[in-house]
N, C-alpha and C positions, 0 to 999 in steps of 0.2 A: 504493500500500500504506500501511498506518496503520502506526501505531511497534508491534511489539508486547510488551505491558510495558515501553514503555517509561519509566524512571528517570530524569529528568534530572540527580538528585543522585546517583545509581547509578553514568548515564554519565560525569558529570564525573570522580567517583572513580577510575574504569577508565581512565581516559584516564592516570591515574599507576601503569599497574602495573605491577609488575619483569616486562620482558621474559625471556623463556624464555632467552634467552644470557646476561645479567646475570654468571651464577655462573661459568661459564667465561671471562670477559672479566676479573672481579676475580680470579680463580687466577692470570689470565698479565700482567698490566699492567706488573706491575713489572720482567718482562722483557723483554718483547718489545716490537714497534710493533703496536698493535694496527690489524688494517684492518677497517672495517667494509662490506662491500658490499650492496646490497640498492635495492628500487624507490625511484621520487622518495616522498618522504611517508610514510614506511613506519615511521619515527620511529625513524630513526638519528641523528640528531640529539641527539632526547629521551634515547636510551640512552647512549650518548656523555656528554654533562653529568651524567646520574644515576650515572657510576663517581668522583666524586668533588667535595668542598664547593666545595675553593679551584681553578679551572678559568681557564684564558684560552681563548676561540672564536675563532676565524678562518675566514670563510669566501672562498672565491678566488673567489667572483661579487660579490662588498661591494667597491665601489670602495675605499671607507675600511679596507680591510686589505691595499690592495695596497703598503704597506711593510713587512708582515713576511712577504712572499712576494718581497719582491726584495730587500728590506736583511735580512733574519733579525733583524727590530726587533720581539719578541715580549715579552711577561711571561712573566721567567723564575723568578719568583716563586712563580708557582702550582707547586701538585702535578700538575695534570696541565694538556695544552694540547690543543686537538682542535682540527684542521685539514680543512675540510669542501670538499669538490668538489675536493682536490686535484688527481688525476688531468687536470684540465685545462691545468694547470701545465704545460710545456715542460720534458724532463727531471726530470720530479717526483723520478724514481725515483733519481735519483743526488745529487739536494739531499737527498732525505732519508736517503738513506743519512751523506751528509757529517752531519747533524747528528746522527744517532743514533752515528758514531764519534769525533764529538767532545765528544758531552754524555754519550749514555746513556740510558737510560732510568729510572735509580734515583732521580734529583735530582729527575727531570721525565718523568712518564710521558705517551707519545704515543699519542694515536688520528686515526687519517685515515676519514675518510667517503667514498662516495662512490657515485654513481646510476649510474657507469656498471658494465661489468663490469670487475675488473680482472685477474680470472683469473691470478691470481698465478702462478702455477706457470710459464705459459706469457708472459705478457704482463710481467710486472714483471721477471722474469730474472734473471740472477746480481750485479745489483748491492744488491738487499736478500737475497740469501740469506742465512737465519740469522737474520735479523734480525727476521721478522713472525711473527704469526699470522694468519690471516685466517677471516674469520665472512660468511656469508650470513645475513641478516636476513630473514625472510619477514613477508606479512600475517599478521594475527591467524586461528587458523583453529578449530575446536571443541576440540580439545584444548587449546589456549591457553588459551582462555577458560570454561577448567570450572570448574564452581563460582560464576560471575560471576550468571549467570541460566540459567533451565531451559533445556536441550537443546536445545528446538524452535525458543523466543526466539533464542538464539542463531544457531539453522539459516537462522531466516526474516530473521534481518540480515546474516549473511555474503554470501545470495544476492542480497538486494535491494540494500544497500546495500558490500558488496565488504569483506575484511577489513583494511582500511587505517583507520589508528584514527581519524582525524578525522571523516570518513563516519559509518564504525560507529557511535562513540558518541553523534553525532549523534539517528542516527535518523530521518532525513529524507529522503523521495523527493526532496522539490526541493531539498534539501542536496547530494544526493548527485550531481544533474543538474550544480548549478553547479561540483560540487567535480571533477567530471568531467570537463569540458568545460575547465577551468581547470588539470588537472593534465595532461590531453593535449597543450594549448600552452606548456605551460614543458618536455614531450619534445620535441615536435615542432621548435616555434621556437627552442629554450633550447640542450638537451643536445643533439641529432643536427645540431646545424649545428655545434656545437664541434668536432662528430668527422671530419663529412663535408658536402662542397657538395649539398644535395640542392634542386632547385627547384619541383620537381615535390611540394609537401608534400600539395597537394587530392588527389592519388592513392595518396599511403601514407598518409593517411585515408581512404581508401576502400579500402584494402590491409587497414588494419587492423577496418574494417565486416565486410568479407569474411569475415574469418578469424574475428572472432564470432560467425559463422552455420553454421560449420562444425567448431565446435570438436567432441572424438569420430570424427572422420572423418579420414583419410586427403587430405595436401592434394596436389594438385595442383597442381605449377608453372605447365607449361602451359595450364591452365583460368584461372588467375589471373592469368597474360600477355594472354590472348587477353583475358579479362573489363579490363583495365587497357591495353591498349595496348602493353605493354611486352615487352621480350625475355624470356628466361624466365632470363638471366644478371642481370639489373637486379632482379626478384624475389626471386633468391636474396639477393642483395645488401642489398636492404631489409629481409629477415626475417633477415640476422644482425643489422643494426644495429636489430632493436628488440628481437632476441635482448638486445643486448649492455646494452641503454637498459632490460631488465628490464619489456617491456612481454609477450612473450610466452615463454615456453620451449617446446622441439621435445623430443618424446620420439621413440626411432629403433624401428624394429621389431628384437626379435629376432632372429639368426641363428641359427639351426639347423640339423641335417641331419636332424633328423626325419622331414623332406617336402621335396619340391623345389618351390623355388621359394615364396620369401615374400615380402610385396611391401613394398616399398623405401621406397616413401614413407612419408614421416614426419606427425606428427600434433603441429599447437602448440594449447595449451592457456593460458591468459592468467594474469596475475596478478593482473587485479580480477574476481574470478568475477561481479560483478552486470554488466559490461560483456556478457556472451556471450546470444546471442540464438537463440529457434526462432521457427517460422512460427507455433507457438498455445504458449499458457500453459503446457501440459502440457511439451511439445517443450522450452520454455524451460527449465522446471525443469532436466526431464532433464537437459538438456546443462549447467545450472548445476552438478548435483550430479557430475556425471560430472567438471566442472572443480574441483570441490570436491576432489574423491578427489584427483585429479590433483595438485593443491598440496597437499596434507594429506603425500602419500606424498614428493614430492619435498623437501618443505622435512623432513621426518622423516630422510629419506636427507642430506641435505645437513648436518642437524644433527649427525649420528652421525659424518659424517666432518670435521668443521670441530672439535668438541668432542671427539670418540674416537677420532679417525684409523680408524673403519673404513669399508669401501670397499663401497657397495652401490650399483647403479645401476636405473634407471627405462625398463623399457620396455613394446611392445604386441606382440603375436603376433596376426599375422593371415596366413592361407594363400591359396593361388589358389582354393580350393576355396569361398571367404570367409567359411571358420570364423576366429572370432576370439576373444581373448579382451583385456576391457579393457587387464590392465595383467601387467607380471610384473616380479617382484620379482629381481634377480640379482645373485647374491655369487660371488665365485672363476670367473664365467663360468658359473654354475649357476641354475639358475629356484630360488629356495628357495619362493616363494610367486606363486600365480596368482589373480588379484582381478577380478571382475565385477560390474558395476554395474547394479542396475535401480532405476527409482522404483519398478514395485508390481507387478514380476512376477516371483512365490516360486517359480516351477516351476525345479526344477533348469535349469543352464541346459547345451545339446546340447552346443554348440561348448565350455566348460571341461571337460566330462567329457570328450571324445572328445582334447582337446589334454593333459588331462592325465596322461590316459594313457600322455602321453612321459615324461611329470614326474615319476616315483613319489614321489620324495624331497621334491618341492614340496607344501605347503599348496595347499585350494584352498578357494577364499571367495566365496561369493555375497552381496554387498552389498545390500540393497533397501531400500527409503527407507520402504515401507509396508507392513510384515509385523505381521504379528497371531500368528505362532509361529514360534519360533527351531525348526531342526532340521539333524541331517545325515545322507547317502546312505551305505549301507552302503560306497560306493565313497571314501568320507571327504570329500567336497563336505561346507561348512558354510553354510548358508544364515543370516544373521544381518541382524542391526538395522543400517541401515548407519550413525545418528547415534549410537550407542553405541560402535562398531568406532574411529570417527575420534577419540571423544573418547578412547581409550584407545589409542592407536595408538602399538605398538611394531614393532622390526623384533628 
């Protein structure tokens, strides 16, 4: 693919621009620990040093900083201090609690970085209670980047080159190959061998092939054992650890009593959308944009609840019958909104009307990549622009 439109002094500019959490991160600094979690390269980093002039960095993979991760020999100087891959740390979570109850956060404001998950709530425990906030970072996705360059420009680099800013701004196929291939071996070899012995790495590369070509689809354990050699317990095992490494997330199906029997397996969708592959161009798309939607809606949901504490979650309905619908939107346990994805087919779609007919109270939205007219069914189906929906996307 050629760059299109692309700006080299445009990209460079982009490459500095206040990320979307910025404003909720400067609100809370002053009291809290700020944690920032999110994929390798995603430019937590970059945001982190942009909350403040006078900064100390520390990162716990820098040989050269490994005395202020065992003596607590830091610049206590600065205004703020950011401490990056903590999480690797032994006991991170109760060092840093010891320094936040005996500095504070007012002198010296704290942020920790980090690639893998640390799902706070469940994982960090009752020895920082009280004491953090914590932030999901996502790639750059259309509404991020409105305003930046036209719509399309932006549609045709998210999919090719994935919305991770160093890529993106790039603008380069063989940028993107090398930036790929090089950000896979700093998860692979780097981060999931801190967490787990894994030796077998040629095969959750080819775990992760897999599940690029199947992204939209219902995965199968079994299928993926039998296709890898593996039991279908070592499977599960390796899709949390790239769960956790921010290489894929699982959306669950629905549960309802609508119908009996919905089927169980779940569906991962990636976080470099230009990673995910079909058998032809078309097919590729498809599934690109279908992973589009997918990140667009989830890092939305996650924003809402990291910055507004409200609670919405991400899932797919699909029956034995194998009606299905993309994606559905759920708040209080309720569908508030049901979403369908096509690149270029405007015709209502059977399986949203016929499922939403459980729904009354939910929205229902047909997504399409290439529509020539907006419309809706008397039955309130909205058939819309799908790159206009995203750049506006609210919940």
């Amino acid at each position: 693919m050629t760059n299109p439109e692309y700006d080299p002094i445009l990209s460079l500019s982009m490459m500095n621009v206040a990320r979307y959490l910025r404003p909720s991160l400067t609100e809370y600094i002053h009291r809290k620990i700020i944690l920032i979690m999110g994929p390798r390269q995603v430019g937590k980093t970059t945001l982190a040093k942009g909350l403040a002039k006078s900064l100390a960095y520390y990162n716990y993979d820098n040989k050269e900083d490994l005395r202020v991760f065992t003596h607590q020999e830091w610049d206590r100087g600065r205004s703020l201090v950011v401490f990056d891959e903590l999480h690797k740390k032994k006991n991170w979570k109760l060092w840093l609690k010891g320094i936040f109850d005996s500095v504070g956060v007012e002198r010296q404001n704290i942020v920790v970085t980090g690639s893998a998950r640390l799902d706070v709530a469940k994982k960090v425990g009752d020895s920082l209670a009280g004491r953090f906030f914590s932030y999901r970072l996502h790639p750059f996705d259309l509404k991020e980047l409105k305003g930046t360059q036209s719509l399309e420009t932006n549609y045709q680099k998210l999919i090719h080159f994935s919305g991770f800013p160093e890529p993106l701004f790039e603008g380069n196929e063989k940028f993107y190959g090398l930036w790929k291939k090089t950000h896979s071996d700093l998860i692979l070899r780097q981060d999931l061998l801190s967490l787990e012995v894994i030796r077998d790495l040629d095969s959750l590369e080819l775990l992760i092939e897999l599940l690029s070509m199947q992204v939209g689809s219902t995965v199968s354990y079994k299928s993926l054992a039998e296709d890898l050699q593996k039991d279908e317990k070592t499977i599960k095992v390796w899709l949390r650890h790239l769960e956790n490494l921010y290489v894929v997330f699982r959306i669950e199906p629905f549960a309802t009593n609508v119908s009996r029997g919905i089927k169980k397996a779940g569906k991962y969708y990636f976080y470099d959308v230009a990673r995910v592959r079909g058998k032809t161009s078309e097919q590729t798309e498809a599934a690109r944009l279908e992973n589009l939607v997918a990140l667009s809606l989830k890092k939305e949901i996650d924003f809402q609840s990291d910055t507004e504490g409200r609670s919405f979650a991400l899932h797919f309905i699909k029956l034995r019958d194998q009606r299905e619908v993309d994606f559905a939107i759920v708040k209080d346990k309720k569908v508030i909104r049901l979403i369908e994805v096509k690149l270029g087919d405007s015709s209502p779609s059977a399986s949203l009307k016929v499922i939403g007919r459980n729904f009354e109270q939910a929205e229902q939205i047909q997504l399409v990549r290439k529509l020539t007219r907006e419309f809706s069914t008397p039955e309130g189906l909205r058939v819309t622009r799908a790159l206009d929906y995203l750049a506006e996307l609210k919940l």
